[in-house]
C-alpha positions in Angstrom: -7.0 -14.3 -4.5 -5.7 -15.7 -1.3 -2.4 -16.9 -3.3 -1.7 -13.5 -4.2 -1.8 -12.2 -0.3 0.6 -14.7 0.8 2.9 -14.1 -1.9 2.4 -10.6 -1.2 2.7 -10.9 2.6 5.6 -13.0 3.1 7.5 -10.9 -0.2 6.4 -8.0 1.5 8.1 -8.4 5.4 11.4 -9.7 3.3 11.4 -6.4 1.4 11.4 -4.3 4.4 13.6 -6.4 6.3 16.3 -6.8 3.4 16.1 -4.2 1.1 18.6 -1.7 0.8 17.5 1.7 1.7 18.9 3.4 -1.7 17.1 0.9 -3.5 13.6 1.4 -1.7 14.2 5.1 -1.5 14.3 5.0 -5.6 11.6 3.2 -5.9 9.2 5.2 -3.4 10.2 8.2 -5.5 9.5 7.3 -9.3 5.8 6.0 -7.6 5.4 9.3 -6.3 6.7 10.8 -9.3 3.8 9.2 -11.4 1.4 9.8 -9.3 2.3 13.4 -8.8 1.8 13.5 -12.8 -1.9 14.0 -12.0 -1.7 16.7 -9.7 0.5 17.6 -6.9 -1.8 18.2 -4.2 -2.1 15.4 -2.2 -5.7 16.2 -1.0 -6.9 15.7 -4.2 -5.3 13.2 -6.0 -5.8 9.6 -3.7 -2.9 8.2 -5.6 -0.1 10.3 -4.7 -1.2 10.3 -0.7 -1.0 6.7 -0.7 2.2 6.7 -2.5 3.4 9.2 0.0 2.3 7.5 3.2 3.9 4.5 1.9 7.2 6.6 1.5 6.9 7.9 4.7 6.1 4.6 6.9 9.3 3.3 4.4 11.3 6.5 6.0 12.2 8.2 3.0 13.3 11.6 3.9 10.6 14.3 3.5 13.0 16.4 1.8 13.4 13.3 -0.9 9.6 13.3 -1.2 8.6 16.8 -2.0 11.6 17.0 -4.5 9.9 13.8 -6.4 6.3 15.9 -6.2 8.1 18.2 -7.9 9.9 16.7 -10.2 6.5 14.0 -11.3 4.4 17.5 -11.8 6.7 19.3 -13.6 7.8 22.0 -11.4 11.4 20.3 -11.4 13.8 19.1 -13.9 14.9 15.6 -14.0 14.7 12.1 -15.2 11.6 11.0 -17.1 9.8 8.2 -16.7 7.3 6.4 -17.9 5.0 2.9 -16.9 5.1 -0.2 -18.4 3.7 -3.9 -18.1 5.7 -6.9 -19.0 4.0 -10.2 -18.9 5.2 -14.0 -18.8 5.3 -17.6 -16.8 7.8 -18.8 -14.2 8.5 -22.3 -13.7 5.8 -24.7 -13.3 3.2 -22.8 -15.3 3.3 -19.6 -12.6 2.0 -16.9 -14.6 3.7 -13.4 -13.4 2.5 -9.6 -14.4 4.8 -6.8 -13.8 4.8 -3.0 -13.1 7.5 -1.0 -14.5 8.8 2.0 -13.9 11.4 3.1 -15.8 13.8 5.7 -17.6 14.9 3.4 -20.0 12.9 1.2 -21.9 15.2 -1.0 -24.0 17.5 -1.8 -21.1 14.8 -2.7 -19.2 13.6 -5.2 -21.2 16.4 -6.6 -21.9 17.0 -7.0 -17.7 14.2 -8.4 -17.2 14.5 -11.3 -19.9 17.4 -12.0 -18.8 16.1 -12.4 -15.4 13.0 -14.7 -16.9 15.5 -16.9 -18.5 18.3 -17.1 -16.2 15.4 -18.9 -13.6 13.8 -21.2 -15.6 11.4 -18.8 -17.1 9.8 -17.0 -20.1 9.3 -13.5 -21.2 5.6 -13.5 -23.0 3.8 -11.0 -25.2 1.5 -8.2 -24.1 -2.1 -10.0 -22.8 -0.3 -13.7 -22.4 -1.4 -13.5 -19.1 -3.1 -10.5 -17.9 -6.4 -12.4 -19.1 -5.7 -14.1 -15.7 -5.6 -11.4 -13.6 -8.3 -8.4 -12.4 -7.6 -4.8 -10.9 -9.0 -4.4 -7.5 -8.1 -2.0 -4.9 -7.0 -3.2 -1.7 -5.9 -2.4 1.9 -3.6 -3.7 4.5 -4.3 -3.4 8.2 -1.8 -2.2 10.1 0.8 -5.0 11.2 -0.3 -5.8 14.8 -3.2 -4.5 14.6 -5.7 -6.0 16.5 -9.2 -7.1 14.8 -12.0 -8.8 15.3 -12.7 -11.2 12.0 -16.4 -10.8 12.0 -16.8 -7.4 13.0 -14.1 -6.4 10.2 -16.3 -8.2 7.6 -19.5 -6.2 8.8 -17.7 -3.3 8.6 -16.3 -3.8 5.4 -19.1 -4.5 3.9 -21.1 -1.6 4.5 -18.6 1.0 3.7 -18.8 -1.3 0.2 -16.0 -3.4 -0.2 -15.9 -6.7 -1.9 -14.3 -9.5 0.1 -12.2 -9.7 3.1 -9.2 -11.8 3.4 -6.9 -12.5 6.8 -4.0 -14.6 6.3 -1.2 -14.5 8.5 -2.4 -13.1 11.2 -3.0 -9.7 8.5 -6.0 -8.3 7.2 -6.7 -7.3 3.9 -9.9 -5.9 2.6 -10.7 -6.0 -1.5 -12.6 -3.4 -3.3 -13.9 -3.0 -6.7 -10.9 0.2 -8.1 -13.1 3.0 -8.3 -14.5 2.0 -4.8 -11.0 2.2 -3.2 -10.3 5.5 -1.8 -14.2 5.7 -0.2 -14.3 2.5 1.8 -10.7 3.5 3.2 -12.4 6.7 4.3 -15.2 5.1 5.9 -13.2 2.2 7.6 -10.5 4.8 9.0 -13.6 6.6 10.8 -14.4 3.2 12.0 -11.0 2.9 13.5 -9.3 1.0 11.4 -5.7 2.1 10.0 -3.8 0.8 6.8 -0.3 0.4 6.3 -0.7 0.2 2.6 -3.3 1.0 0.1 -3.4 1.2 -3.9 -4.6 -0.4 -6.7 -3.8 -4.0 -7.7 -3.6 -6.9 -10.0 -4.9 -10.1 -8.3 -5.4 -13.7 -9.8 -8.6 -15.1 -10.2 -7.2 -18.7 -10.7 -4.0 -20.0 -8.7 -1.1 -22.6 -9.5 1.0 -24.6 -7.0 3.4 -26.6 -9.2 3.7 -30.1 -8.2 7.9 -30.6 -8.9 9.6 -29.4 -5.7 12.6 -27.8 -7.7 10.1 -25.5 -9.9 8.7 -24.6 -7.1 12.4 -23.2 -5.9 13.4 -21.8 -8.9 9.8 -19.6 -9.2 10.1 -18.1 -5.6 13.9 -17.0 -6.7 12.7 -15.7 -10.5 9.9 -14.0 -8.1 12.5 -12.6 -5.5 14.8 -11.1 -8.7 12.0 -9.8 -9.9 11.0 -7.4 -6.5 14.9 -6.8 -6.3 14.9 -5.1 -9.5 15.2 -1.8 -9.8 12.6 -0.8 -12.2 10.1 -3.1 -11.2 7.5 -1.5 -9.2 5.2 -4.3 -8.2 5.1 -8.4 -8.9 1.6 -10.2 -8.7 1.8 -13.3 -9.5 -1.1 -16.6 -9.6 1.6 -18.6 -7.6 -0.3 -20.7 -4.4 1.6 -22.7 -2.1 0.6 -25.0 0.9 2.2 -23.8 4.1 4.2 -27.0 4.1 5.6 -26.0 0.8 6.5 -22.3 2.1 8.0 -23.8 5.0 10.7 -26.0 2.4 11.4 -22.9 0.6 11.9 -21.0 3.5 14.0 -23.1 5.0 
């Protein structure tokens, strides 16, 4: 699992730091369009607060947020969506599973082959490599927080979570998905407070390939991937040394 933080923390800061507000607007709203498809009450469905807390830390415009409640539950007209996974290996054996959100099916697809195979990589069928993966839930501490490792894993583990993982300087607790939205609840009362929270896919093996140049050309495929419009989330089994981060970094 601990290749899937870094990935996820490192991708993450470079999102926020790069990413075109247009862009991340768009893809705040189709997740909270989704969400809002089982209910548009907040309070009672966990999925759309999340995905609206995460709008709203992003800075999409509340106006821009209620409209896509409205629009995910009906009450609006506009584009329909609908959720997909694609599935398939980067360079060097990386096996990658994607979230899709889109409006167009066919295009998509087509995108994101092309994306696959412009960087080295392939487009596989449906279950080529979600056998490697498991859904968790999981939560982010706040960046900056400040924590104490040992207390956090106490704490963790008696409002029922699985595992605890700090890389980075971040904290990240794991929890089985139905467990998700309850130990969040009892680790806010503790104090604690979440800059992101939601359901994922992590790895439970990892890869580091050994050829220096796949290792390039995977972080790139990887980096296309999150830039794409219609892709919602990229997990991936990909684990690199911090010397090897450093050399793509650089």
């Amino acid at each position: 699992m601990a290749g899937h933080s870094k990935w996820h923390n490192r991708v993450h800061r470079k999102t926020r730091q790069d990413a075109k507000k247009g862009a991340l607007y768009s893809k705040m709203a189709r997740e909270i369009m989704v969400a809002a498809r089982q209910g548009a009450d907040p309070v009672a469905n966990f999925r759309l607060r999340v995905a609206i807390e995460r709008a709203r830390e992003a800075g999409v415009p509340m106006e821009n947020i209620e409209r896509a409640i409205r629009r995910g539950s009906g009450q609006e007209e506009g584009e329909q969506y609908e959720e997909l996974t694609y599935e398939g290996y980067g360079p060097g054996g990386v096996a990658i599973f994607l979230e899709i959100v889109t409006d167009n099916r066919n295009r998509t697809a087509s995108e994101i082959r092309h994306l696959f195979s412009r960087h080295g990589g392939s487009l596989g069928e449906s279950g080529s490599v979600a056998w490697m993966f498991e859904r968790k839930g999981l939560l982010t501490l706040e960046e900056g927080s400040a924590f104490d490792e040992e207390t956090l894993l106490l704490d963790a583990a008696e409002a029922g979570a699985e595992d605890v993982q700090v890389t980075d300087g971040t904290a990240q607790v794991v929890t089985a998905p139905e467990d998700l939205a309850r130990v969040r609840e009892a680790l806010m009362e503790k104090g604690y407070r979440f800059s992101d929270a939601g359901l994922v896919m992590m790895p439970t093996t990892s890869v580091e390939p050994e050829d220096e140049e796949d290792i390039k050309k995977v972080v790139r495929l990887l980096q296309a991937l999150e830039d794409h419009e219609d892709v919602q989330h990229v997990y991936t089994n990909l684990s690199l040394s911090e010397e090897a981060w450093q050399k793509v970094e650089a």
